[in-house]
C-alpha positions, 0 to 999 in steps of 0.5 A: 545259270539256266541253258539254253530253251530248246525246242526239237522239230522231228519228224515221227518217222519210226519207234526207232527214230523217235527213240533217236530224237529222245535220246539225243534230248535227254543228254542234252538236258544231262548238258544244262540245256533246257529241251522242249520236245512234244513227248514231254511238254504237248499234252492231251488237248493242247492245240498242236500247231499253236503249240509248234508255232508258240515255239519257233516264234517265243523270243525264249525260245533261243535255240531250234534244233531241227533233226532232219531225215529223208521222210522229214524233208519229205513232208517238209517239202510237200508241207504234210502235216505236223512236220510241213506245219512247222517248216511253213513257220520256220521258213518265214523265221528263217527267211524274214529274220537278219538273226541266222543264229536261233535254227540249225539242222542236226542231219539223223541220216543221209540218202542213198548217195550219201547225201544230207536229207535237208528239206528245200528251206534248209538246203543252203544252210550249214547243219551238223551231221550226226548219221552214224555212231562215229560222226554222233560222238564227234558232232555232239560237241559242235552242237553243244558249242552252238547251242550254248554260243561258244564256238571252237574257233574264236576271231581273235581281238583286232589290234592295232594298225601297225606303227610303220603304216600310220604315217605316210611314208616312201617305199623303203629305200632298199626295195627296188635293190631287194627286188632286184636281188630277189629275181636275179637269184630266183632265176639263177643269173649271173649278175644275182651275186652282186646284186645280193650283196648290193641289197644286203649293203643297202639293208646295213645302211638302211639301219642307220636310220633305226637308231634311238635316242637314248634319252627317249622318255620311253626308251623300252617303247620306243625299241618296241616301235622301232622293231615295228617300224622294221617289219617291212625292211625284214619281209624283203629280206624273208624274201630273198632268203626263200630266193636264195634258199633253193639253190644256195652254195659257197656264194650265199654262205660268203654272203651271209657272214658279210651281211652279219659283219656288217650287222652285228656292229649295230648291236653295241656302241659305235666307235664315235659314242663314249657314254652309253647304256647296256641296253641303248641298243637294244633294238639292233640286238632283236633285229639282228637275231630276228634275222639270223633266226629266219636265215637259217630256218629258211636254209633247214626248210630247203634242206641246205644242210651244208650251207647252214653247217658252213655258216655254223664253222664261219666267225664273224669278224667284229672289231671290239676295242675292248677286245682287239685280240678277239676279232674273229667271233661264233655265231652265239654273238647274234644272241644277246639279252634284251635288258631295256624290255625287262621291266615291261616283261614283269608290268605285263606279266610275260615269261619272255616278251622277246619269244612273244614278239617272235612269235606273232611276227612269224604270222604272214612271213611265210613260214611257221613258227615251228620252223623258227622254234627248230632253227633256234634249237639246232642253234642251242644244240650247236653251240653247246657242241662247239663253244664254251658255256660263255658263248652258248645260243640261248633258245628264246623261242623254245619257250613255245615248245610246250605247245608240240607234241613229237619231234621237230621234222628234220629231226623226225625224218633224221630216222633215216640214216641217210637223212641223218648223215646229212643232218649230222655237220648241222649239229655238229656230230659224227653219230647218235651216241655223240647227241646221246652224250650231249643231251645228258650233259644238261640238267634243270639243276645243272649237276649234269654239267650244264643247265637246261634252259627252262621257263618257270614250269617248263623245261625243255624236252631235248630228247623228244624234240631231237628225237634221239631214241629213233634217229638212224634207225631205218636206212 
């Protein structure tokens, strides 16, 4: 497929600037772009101006590359000779035309004060600089990108309205109790314990509310519309954790294990149901670990090492009638499969469906997904410290962890032994050489002891992620 016809405007400044321009034409043309230049298409007779005007006005001529010094905007603006010529033509095209797509300025040098050199008809447009040796190598792409229409960055596809806005509905009935909760803790009253907890009693309440039929006739897209329909419910609560993150001690932590006793029931059958499917509940089991998730990410983003390690050494009371001597449970019961997605997992052809839904809710609730990958690989490493292979953290999110390229911050930071110190009651170790032995209990194949969680081609990159070559290396 042919590129795209180019004409270049110059200005015949110098030997040395014409031998500019002509380099710059001759690797594009190596790029499949289709160059008109004069040195190469005007020839002994031809009428110059009809040449320069056929070339800015022929509707084949896609793409005007106008290489702009401080002697081009000169006679640009004093519309002196060949180059005011073609100025005079371009501003009409540029002026008349709603298509702002076909004209760019490629900047060959800047003035004296390190200021682009653009004639009046161009001093309000975007141009590409290439003055210098560095700035060519790097802005060569961008001009590519432009003249073949293929930006670096790409509007994404605009999606649908969100489920719990297509219907007229009241403000949800625990945000006047969140908003409460939220000021009172952000400036440290005296009553914000009580309104945390009346909050948090409210959120658990509101959950009743989410419950699906289980005989729904799409019972997978009904638990993806009821995770939908919770969003607003959970950005109150990111919130009140950013809230209460900053200042957090003893009363959050004790806050918290309510807060997830009260929750985590809504994971499995309730005492009055006596026929029930695995995954019934499916939608409780998302939100839930939704939640616990931005807890402790918000908690390691404020560095509240101690309130995260305290959550960590709690069990939850859960009644199980099942297992009545089992009351007191770790935190890995926050984690549980998503059976009722499955089947829509492979019809879409996604790796994790649970990690893809994590990830693009993390757009707009104030923090990076990066930080919700590290919450969930502390997770990981926690409970491979201190629980059985039965009860270990699965780090959905980690799938994402291909896309990084060093270690997540609190570990990177973790090279001071200070910091390191801190860290240390998070993970659940007492030195580097305990991490050390962890990390080499897992294995893809498992033989090491342990299996290494992994996503078709990729594993998970433990020691680059922890950073356990350079932790505690530095005071």
């Amino acid at each position: 497929m042919a590129g795209p016809k180019t004409f270049i405007s110059y200005s015949w400044t110098s030997p040395a600037h014409e031998r500019w321009v002509m380099d710059l034409a001759t690797e594009l043309v190596e790029k499949g772009v289709q160059v008109i230049l004069d040195k190469w298409h005007l020839r002994e007779g031809h009428d110059a101006v009809q040449f320069m005007e056929s070339m800015v006005v022929d509707p084949e001529v896609t793409k005007v590359v106008i290489v702009s010094d401080k002697r081009y905007a000169e006679k640009a603006d004093k519309r002196r000779g060949g180059v005011g010529t073609e100025s005079q033509i371009m501003s009409g095209e540029i002026y008349k035309k709603t298509d702002q797509t076909k004209f760019v300025a490629v900047l060959s040098e800047l003035d004296e004060d390190g200021a682009p050199c653009l004639p009046t008809f161009l001093g309000s447009r975007k141009y590409i600089d290439m003055s210098s040796d560095d700035r060519y190598a790097t802005n060569f792409e961008q001009l590519l990108r432009w003249l073949y229409d293929k930006p670096m960055f790409v509007m994404p596809t605009l999606g649908e309205m969100p489920e719990f806005l297509k219907e007229d509905t009241l403000p949800s009935p625990t945000r006047s109790k969140a908003k409460r909760a939220t000021e009172l803790t952000r400036n440290s009253a005296a009553s914000a314990p009580v309104a945390m907890n009346n909050y948090l009693e409210s959120l658990i309440a509101a959950l009743e509310n989410f419950r699906i039929d289980p005989n729904h006739k799409d019972f997978p897209q009904a638990v993806l519309d009821s995770i939908d329909a919770f969003l607003p419910y959970r950005n109150e609560f990111i919130e009140f954790m950013f809230a209460a993150a900053p200042e957090s001690g003893p009363k959050l932590t004790q806050v918290l294990q309510r807060f997830f006793e009260g929750a985590i029931p809504f994971m499995s059958k309730p005492p009055s149901v006596n026929s029930w499917k695995q995954w019934d509940f499916d939608n409780f089991v998302f939100i839930v670990h939704e939640l616990f998730l931005y807890s402790i990410a918000i908690l390691l983003r404020y560095e509240r090492f101690e309130t995260v390690a305290e959550v960590f050494d709690f069990r939850f009371y859960v009644k199980n009638d099942q297992k009545p001597n089992e009351a007191m449970q770790p935190f890995s019961i926050i984690r549980q499969p998503l059976r009722s997605l499955e089947a829509k997992q492979q019809e879409l052809r996604r790796v994790s469906l649970r990690a893809d839904l994590l990830e693009k809710r993390s757009h707009g609730s104030g923090l990076q997904f990066e930080s919700i990958m590290a919450a969930d690989f502390v997770l990981f490493l926690r409970s491979a410290i201190s629980e059985d292979d039965y009860h270990s953290w699965y780090p959905e999110t980690l799938l994402y962890s291909y896309e990084m390229h060093g270690p997540f911050e609190i570990f990177a930071r973790a090279e001071s032994a200070t910091y390191f110190k801190r860290l240390s009651p998070v993970v659940g170790i007492a030195n580097k050489e305990e991490l050390e032995t962890l990390l080499g209990t897992f294995s893809v194949d498992g033989r090491a002891g342990r299996w290494l969680p992994r996503w078709n081609y990729h594993s998970l990159n433990l020691s680059g992620l922890s950073n356990v070559a350079k932790l505690a290396s530095r005071p």
